[in-house]
MMTF fields as JSON, N, C-alpha, C and O atoms, coordinates in Angstrom:
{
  "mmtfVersion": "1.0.0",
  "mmtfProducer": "UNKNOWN",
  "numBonds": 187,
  "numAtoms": 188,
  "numGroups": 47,
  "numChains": 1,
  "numModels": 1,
  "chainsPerModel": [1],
  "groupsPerChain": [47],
  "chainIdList": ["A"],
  "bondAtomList": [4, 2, 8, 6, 12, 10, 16, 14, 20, 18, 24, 22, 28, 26, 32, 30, 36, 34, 40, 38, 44, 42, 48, 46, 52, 50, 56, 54, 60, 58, 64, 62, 68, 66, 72, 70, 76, 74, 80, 78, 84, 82, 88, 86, 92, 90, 96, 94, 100, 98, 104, 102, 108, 106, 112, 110, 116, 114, 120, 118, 124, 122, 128, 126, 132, 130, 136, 134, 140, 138, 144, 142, 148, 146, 152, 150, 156, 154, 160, 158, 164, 162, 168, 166, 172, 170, 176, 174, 180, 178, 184, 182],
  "bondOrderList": [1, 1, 1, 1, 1, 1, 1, 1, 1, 1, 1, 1, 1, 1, 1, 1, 1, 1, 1, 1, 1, 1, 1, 1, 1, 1, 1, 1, 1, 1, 1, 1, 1, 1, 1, 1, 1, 1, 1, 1, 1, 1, 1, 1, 1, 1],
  "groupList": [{"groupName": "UNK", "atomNameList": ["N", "CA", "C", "O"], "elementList": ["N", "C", "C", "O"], "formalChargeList": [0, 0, 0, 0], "bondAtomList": [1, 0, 2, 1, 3, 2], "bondOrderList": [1, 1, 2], "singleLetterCode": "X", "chemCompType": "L-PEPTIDE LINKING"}],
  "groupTypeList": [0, 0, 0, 0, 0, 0, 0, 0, 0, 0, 0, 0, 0, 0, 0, 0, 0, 0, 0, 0, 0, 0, 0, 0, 0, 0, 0, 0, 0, 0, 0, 0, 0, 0, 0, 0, 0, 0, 0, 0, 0, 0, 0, 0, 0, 0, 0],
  "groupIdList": [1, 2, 3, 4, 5, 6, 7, 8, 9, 10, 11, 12, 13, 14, 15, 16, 17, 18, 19, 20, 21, 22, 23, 24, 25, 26, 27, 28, 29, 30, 31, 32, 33, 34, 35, 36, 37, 38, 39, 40, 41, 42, 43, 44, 45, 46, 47],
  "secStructList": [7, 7, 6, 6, 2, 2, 2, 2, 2, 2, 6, 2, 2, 2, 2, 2, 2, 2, 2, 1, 1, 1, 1, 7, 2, 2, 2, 2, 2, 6, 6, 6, 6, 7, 7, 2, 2, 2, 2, 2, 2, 2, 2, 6, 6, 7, 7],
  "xCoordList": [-10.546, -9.171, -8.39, -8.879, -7.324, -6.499, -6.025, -6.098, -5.555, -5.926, -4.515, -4.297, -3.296, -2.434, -2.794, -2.212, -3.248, -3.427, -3.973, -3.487, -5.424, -6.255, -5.418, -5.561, -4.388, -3.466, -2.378, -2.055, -2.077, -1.095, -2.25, -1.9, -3.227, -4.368, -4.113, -3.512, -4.747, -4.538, -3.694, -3.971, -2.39, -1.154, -0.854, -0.269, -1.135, -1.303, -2.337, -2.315, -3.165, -4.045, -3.662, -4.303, -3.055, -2.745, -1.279, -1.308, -0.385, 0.429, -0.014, 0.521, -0.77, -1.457, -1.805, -1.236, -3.094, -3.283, -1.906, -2.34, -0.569, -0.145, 0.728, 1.256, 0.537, 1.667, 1.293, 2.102, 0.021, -0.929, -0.909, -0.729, -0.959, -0.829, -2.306, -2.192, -3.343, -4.327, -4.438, -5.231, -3.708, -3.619, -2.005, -1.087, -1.907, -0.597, -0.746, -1.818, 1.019, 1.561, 0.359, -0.301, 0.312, 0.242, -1.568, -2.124, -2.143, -3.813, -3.886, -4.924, -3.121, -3.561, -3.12, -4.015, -1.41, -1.804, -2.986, -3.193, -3.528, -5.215, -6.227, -7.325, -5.916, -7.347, -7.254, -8.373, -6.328, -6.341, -5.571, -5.001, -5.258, -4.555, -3.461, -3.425, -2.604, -1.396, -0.113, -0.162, 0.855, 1.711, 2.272, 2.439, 2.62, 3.525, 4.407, 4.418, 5.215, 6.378, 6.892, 8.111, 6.037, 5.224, 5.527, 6.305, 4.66, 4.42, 5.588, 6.069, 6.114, 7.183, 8.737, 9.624, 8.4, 9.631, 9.204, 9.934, 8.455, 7.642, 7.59, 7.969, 7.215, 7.861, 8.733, 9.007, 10.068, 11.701, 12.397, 13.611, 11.606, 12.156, 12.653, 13.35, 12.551, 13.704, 12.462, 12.766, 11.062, 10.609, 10.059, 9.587],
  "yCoordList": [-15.456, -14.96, -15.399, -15.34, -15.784, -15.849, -14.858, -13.648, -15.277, -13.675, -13.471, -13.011, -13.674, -12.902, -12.115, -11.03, -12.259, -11.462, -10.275, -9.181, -10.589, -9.246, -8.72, -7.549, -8.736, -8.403, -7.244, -6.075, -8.082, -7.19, -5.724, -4.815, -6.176, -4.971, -3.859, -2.816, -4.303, -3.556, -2.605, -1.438, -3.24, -2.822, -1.618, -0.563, -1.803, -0.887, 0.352, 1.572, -0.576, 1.075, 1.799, 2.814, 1.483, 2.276, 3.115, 4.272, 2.871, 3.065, 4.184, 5.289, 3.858, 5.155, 6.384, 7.465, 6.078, 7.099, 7.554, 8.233, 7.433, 8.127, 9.088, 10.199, 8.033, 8.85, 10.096, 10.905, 10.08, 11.036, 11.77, 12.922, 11.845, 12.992, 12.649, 13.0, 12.149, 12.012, 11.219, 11.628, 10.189, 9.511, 9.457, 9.231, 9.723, 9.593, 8.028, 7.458, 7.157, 6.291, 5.594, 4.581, 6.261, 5.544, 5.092, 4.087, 6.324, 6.254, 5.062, 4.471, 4.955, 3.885, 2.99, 2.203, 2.612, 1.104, 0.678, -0.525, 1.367, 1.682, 1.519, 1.106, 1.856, 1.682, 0.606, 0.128, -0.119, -1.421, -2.178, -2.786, -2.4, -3.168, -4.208, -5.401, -3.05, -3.325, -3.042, -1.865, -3.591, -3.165, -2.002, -1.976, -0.999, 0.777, 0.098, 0.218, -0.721, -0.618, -1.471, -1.554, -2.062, -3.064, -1.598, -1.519, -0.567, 0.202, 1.015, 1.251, 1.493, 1.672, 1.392, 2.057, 0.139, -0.515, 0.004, 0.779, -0.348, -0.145, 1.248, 1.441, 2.018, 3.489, 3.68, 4.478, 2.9, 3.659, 2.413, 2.223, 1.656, 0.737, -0.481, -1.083, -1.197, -1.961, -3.335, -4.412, -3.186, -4.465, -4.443, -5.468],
  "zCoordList": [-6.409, -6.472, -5.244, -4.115, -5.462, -4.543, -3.187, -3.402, -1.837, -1.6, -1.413, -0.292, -2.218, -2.477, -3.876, -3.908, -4.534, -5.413, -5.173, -5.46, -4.416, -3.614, -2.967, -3.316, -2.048, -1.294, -2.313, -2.1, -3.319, -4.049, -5.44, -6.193, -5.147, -5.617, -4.804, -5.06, -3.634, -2.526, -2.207, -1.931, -2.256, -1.818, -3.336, -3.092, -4.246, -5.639, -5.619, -5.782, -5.35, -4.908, -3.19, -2.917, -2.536, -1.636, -2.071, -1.651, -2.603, -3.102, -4.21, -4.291, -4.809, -6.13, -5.26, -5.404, -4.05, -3.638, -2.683, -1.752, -2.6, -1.22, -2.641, -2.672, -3.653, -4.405, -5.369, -5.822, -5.565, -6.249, -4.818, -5.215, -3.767, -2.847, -1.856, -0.682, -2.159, -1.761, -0.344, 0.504, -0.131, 1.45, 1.829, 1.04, 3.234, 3.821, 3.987, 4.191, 3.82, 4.203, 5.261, 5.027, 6.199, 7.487, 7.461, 7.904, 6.738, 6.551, 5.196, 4.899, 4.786, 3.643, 4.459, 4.767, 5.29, 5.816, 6.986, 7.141, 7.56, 8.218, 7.407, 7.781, 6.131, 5.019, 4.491, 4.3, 4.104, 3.401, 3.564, 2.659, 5.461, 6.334, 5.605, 5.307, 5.5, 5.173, 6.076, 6.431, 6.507, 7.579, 7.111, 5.891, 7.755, 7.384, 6.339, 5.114, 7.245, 7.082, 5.559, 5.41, 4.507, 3.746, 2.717, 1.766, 3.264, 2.084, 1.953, 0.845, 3.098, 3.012, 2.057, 1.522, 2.248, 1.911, 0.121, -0.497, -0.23, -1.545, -2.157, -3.313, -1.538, -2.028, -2.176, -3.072, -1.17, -1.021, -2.201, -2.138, -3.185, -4.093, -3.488, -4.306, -2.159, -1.558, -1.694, -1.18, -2.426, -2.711, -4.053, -4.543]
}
């Protein structure tokens, strides 16, 4: 696999868990080294 693809997995399952309630923002970009501000942008719709 490509590793933008793994990258955008990633970025989906960190996103599942902050939004199901289970990991904060900041512990998922620490868990599946993603920048904050990446997921950020991604929760607030602006990517």
């Amino acid at each position: 696999q490509p590793k933008a693809a793994i990258r955008t997995k990633m970025l989906e399952k960190a996103l599942e868990g902050i939004k199901a309630g289970s990991k904060t923002a900041y512990n998922a970009s620490k868990t599946y080294h993603i920048p904050l501000n990446t997921i950020i942008d991604h929760l607030k719709g602006r990517r």
